[in-house]
Each structure stands twice: as C-alpha cells, then as structure tokens.
VOBA-999991 format. One line per field, with one value per residue (C-alpha): residue in three letters; z, x, y. Coordinates in Angstrom, 3 decimals, padded with zeros to 6 digits. Layout:
! residues N
residuo	(ALA	...);
z	(Z	...);
x	(X	...);
y	(Y	...);
END
This chain:
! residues 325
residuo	(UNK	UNK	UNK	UNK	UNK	UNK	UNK	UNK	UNK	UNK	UNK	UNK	UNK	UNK	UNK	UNK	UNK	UNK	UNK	UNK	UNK	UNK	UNK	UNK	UNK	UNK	UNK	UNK	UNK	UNK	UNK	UNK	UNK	UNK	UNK	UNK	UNK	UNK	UNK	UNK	UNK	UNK	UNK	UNK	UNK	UNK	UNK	UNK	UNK	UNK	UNK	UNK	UNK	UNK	UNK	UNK	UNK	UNK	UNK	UNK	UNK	UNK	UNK	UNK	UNK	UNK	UNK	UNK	UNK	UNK	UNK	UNK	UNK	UNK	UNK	UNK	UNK	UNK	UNK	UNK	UNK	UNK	UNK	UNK	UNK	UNK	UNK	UNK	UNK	UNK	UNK	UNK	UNK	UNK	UNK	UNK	UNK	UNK	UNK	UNK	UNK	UNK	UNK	UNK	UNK	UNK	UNK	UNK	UNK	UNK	UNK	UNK	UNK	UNK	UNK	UNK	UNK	UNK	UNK	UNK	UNK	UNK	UNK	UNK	UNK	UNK	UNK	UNK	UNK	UNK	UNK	UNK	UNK	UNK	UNK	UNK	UNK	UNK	UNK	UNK	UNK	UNK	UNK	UNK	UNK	UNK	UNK	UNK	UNK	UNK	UNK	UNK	UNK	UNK	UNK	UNK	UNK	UNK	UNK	UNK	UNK	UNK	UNK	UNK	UNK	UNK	UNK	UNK	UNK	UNK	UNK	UNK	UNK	UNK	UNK	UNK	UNK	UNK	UNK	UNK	UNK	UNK	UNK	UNK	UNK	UNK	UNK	UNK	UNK	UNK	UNK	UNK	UNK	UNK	UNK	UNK	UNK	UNK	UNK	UNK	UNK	UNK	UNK	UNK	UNK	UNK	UNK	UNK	UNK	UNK	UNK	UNK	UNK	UNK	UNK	UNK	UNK	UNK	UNK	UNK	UNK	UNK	UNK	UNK	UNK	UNK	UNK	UNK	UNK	UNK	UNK	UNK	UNK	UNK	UNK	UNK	UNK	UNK	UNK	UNK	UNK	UNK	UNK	UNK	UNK	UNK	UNK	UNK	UNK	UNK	UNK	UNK	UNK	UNK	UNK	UNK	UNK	UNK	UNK	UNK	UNK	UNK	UNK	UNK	UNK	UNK	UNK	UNK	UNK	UNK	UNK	UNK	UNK	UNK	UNK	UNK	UNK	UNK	UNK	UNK	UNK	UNK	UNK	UNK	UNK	UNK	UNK	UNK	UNK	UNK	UNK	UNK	UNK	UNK	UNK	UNK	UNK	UNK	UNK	UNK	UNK	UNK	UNK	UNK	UNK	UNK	UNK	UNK	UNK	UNK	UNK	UNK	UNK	UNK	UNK	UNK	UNK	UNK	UNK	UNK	UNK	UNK	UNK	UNK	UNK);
z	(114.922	112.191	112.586	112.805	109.677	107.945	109.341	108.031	104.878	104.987	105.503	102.718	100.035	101.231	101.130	097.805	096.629	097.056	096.524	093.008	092.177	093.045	090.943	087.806	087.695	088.014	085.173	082.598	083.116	083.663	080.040	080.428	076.876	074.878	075.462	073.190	074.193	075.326	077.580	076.213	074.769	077.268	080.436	078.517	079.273	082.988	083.591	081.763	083.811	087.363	086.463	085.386	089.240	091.326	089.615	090.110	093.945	094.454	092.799	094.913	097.961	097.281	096.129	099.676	101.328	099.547	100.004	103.636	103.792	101.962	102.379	104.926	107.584	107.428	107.481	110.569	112.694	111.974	112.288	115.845	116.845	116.058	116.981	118.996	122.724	124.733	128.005	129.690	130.381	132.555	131.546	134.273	131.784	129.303	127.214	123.513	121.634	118.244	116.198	112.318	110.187	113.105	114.370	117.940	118.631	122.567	124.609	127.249	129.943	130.457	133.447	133.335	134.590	131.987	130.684	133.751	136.586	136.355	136.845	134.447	132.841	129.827	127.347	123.960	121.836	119.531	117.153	118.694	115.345	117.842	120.773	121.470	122.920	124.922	125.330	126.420	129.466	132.593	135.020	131.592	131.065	127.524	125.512	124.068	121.852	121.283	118.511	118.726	116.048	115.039	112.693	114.149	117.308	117.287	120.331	119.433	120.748	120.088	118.516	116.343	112.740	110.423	107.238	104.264	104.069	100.238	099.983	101.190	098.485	095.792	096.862	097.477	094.455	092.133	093.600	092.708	089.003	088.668	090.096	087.500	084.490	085.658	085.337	081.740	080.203	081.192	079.659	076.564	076.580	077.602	074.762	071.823	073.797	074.365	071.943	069.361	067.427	069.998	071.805	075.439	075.555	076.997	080.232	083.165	086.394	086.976	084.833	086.816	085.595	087.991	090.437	091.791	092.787	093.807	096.116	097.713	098.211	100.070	101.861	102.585	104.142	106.028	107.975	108.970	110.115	112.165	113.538	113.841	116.179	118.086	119.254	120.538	122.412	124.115	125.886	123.920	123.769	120.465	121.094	123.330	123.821	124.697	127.539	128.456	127.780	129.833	132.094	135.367	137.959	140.418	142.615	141.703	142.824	140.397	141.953	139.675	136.804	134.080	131.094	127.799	126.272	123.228	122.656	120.942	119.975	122.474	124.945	126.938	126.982	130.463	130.955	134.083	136.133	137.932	140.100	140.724	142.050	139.682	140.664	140.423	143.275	141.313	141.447	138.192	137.447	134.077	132.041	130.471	128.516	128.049	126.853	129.896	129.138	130.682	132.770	134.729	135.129	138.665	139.336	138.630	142.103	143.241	144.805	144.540	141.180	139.533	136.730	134.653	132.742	130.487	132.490	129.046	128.524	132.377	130.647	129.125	131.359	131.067	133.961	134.452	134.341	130.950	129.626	126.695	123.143);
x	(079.757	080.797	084.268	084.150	082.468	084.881	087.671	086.282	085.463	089.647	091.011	088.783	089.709	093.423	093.430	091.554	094.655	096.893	095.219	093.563	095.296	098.784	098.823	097.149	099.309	102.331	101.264	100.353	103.594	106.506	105.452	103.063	100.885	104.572	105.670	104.899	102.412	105.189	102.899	102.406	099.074	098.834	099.425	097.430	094.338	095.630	096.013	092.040	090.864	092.711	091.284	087.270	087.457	088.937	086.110	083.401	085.433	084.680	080.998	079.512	081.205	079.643	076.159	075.982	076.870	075.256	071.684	072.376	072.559	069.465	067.369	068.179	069.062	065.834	063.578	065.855	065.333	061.281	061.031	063.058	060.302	057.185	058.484	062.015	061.992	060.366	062.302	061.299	064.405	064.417	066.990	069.108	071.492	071.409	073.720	073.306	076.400	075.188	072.389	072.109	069.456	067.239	067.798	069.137	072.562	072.022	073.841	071.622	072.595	069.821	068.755	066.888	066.483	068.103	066.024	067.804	067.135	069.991	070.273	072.249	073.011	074.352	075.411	073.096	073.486	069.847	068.786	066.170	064.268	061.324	063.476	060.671	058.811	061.183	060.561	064.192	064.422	065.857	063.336	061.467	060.750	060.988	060.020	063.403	063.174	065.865	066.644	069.449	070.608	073.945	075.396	073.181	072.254	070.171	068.461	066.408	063.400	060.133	058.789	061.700	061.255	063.482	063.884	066.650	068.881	068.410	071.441	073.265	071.636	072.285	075.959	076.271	073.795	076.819	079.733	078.185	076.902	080.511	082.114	080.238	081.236	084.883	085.083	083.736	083.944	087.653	088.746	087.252	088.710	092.478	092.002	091.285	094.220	097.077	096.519	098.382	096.882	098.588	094.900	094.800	098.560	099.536	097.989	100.272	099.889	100.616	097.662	095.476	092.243	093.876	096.149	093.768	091.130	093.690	095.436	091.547	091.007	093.841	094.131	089.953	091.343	093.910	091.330	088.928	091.939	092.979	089.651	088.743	091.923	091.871	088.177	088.869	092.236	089.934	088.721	085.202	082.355	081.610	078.106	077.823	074.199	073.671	075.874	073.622	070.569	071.675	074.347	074.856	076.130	078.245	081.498	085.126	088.373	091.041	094.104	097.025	097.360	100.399	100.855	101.007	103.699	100.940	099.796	096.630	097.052	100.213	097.458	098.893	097.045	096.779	095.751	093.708	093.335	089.724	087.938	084.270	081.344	078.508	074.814	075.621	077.787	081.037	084.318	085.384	089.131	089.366	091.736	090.586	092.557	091.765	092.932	093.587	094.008	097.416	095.429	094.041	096.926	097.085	093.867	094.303	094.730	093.748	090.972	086.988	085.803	082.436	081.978	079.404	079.381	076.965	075.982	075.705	079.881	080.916	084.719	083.490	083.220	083.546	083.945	081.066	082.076	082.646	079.215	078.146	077.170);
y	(106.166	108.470	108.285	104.439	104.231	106.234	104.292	101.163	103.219	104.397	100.921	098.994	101.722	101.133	097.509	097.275	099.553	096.743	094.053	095.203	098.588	097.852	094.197	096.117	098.779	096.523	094.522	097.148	099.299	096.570	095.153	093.282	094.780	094.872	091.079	088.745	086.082	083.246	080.427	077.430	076.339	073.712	076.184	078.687	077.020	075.520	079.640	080.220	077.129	078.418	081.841	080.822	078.366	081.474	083.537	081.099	081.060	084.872	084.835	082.034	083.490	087.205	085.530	083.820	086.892	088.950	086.575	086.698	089.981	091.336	088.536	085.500	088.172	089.682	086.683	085.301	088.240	088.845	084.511	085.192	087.883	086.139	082.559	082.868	081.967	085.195	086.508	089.569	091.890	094.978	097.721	098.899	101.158	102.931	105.453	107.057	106.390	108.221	108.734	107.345	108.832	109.808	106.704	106.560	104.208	102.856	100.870	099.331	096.848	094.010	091.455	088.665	085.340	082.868	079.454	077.663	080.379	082.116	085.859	087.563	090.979	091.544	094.420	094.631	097.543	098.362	100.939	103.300	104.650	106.057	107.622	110.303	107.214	107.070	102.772	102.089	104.202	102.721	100.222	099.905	096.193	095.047	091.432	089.869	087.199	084.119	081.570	079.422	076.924	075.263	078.291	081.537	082.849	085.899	088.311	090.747	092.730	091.115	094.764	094.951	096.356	095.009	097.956	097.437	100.034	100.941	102.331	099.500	097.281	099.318	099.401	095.625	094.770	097.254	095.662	092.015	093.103	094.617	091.709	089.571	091.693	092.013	087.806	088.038	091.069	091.559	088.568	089.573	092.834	091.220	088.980	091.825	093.772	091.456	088.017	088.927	086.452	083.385	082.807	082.769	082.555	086.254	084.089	083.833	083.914	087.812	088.740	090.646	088.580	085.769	087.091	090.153	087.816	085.243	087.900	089.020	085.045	084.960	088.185	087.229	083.462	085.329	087.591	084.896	083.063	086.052	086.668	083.290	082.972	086.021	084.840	081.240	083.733	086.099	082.930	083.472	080.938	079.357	080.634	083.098	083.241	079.380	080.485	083.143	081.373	078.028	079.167	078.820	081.468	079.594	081.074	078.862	079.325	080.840	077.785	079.586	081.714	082.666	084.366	082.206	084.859	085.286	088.590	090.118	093.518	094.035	092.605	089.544	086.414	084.623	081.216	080.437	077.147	077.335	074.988	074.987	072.626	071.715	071.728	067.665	068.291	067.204	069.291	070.376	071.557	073.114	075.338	078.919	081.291	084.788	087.984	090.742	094.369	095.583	097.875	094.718	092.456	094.226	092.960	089.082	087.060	083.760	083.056	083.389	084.430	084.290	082.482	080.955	077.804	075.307	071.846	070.047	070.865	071.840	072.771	075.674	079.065	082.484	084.725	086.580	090.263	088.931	087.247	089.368	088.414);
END
C-alpha cells in the first residue's frame, strides 16, 4: 500500500514538472521578462479573455471534485447504509493486504444470491478500522448495502463508518485556495512585472498564466480519454454492479475467437463470438471483446464457458471468472 502511494505520489510530482515547471521555466529564461510587449491590443484581450475561461475551466472542475470528495461522497455512502438495497453476503476469503493508520486493508471474496436469484461471488476490498473484532473472518455473514443510479453505483457494508481524512482536506482545501490565487493574483503580479506600460499586451499564448493550465486541461482530457478507452477494451460493463445485482448465471458456447491486433499495456485484446439461451428461451449470438493477459492466451478454446448477462440488454456479458466491481 505504501509503495503504491508513493508511486502515485512519484508520478504526480513528475507530471506536474512538465506540465507547470517545465512551461515556466521556459518562459522566464528564453526572454520572455526582456521582450518588449509586441501583441496587439485587440489579441491582448482575446489572450486575457482565453486565459480568465481556461481559469474559470480549471476552478469549476476542482470545485466539483473537490465537493464530491469531502462532502457528496460522504452523504452517498451513509444514505446507501441506512436506505440502499440490503443483501446478506457470507465471506468465503479473506487476505490482509496492508494496514493504514491502524486501519486494516482486506481483500475479501463475497457470495450471495443477487436481486434475480443468482449466485455470485465477487472480490470487494474494505477498510477494517476494528480488526481485533475480528467481524470479517471467513463463514462470517455480513449486511451489504446497494444503491444504484444513472452516474454512481456504490456497495458498502451496512455498519460502515464513513470518517474524513483531515489531512486529505487540508491538502485538497490548499491546492484549491492556491489554485484560486494563482488565476488572480498571478496576473496581477505579471502585469507590475512585464507591462511595460503597453497593458495586457506582454500576453501571448506562451505565458504561463494561459498555457500551464491549458497544457493540465489537456493532458487532464487526454487521461480520461485513455482510461475511458482502456475500460470499454477490457470488455467492462458500464456499471458493473447492475450486472451483479441483476445478472444472470447461464453456460454459452465460445463459437470462435481472434485477436483484434489492439493492445493494452503490451496485453492483446481478443474479441469473442458467444452464444447462449435466455431464461425466455431465445438464442442469443453476441460479440465481446476483452483484454487477456499473455499468460492465458493458452487457455482460450471454444466451447462451454460461463457467463453472466443482464435480461433488460441480453448483448451485454461478462464471463464470470470476471464479475467484479
């Protein structure tokens, strides 16, 4: 757990240094201070306007991250233990990964009958701050509660305690006050510093004040796209835990099978065509793609498979040695 935190820790501090170090740096030592102010008064203020809407851009996006974390988050989770949808799970794993602050890290495995009668067991990882009460142990039955909406799907315990980390707010609470004073008070300071007398004509588009939050924006669009695709190429369900909630457990037939030649993380991505009967009785043919470690190519075959898949939307499966959140 340590070591993943630092390497999160590692790659943020090296990204910020190119996406707000590097472009600063650049500017103030290839003569940026010395040149005379030479936009026009016209672009001057299409660079201040550009600048004030990426700002405005960044803030709103922080604010409704930073809301969500300290405060939507929170009510979601206690709401989804005092109101959600209440399944009884028995633990049939369980293994301590690490501890934080006293707080155990455990990955249990859980089965229970889903909301349609389907058995299932699935992965779910939980923070144990009580582990001398040992309430997790294996045969142990515990409460789960479910909430499913359009946007958020949360399962948590139904004794859950949901604490702010104060540390983390104070962090995130800096980072937005800072982020707020470095889209005004920077300006201000540029202005007294590099002016000249011309107004906001030192402006261009290489001015830190607009291109380091114009590079984040990007860089920021660029991972969501990444992530965004490497989940619908794992073969993924939009919402994995209507799939576990409303699934059904039924044995198809794998007909064929091929690579795509796509690869996620040098991990080839093999598209499957599977062909199952619903509890209607129809025979359903559809396509899956998913991403198979090179260890388990060997393993793929035609044939019998288990799978699971939603009656409302009987195209969408997921194998399942797969179904997890």
């Amino acid at each position: 757990m340590k070591k993943l935190v630092f390497g999160i820790s590692f790659w943020f501090i090296y990204m910020l240094g190119f996406t707000v170090v590097l472009p600063t740096v650049l500017y103030y030592t290839t003569g940026g201070l010395e040149t005379p102010p030479e936009e026009s008064a016209t672009m001057a203020f299409i660079y201040l306007g550009l600048g004030i809407i990426i700002w405005l851009a960044i803030i709103l996006l922080y604010s409704r991250f930073f809301i969500t974390l300290v405060f939507a988050d929170k009510q979601r989770l206690e709401k989804t233990a005092k109101e959600g949808i209440i399944i009884a799970a028995k633990i049939t794993s369980k293994t301590q990964v690490g501890t934080v602050r006293d707080t155990a890290v455990l990955n249990l495995k859980l089965a229970f009958n889903n909301l349609v009668g389907t058995a299932v067991e699935i992965p779910y990882q939980l923070n144990d701050g009580k582990p001398y009460e040992n309430r997790f142990e294996v045969g142990n039955t515990i409460e789960m509660c479910a909430s499913l909406d359009e946007q958020n799907s949360i399962f948590v315990p139904k004794t859950v305690q949901v604490l702010r980390n104060k540390g983390t707010i104070f962090l995130y609470s800096f980072i937005f006050l800072f982020l707020i004073m470095a889209a005004i008070i920077y300006p201000v300071f540029s202005y007294q510093l590099e002016s000249q007398g011309s107004g906001w004509r030192f402006l261009n588009l290489s001015h830190p004040w607009i291109m380091v939050p114009l590079i984040n924006l990007a860089v920021g669009a660029f991972i969501w796209f990444i992530l965004n695709f490497i989940g619908k190429a794992s073969g993924n369900p939009a919402q994995p835990l209507r799939m576990i909630l409303y699934g059904i457990k039924t044995t198809g037939t794998i007909l064929n099978y091929s690579q795509t030649g796509m690869y996620i993380n040098e991990q080839p991505q093999v598209q499957f065509e599977i062909e199952y009967t619903d509890q209607q009785g129809y025979r359903q043919t559809t396509l899956c793609k998913m991403i198979i470690s090179l260890l388990d190519l060997h393993k793929i075959a035609t044939g019998p498979k288990e799978i699971i898949y939603l009656p409302s939307q009987p195209q969408n499966i997921v194998f399942y040695e797969d179904l997890t959140l």
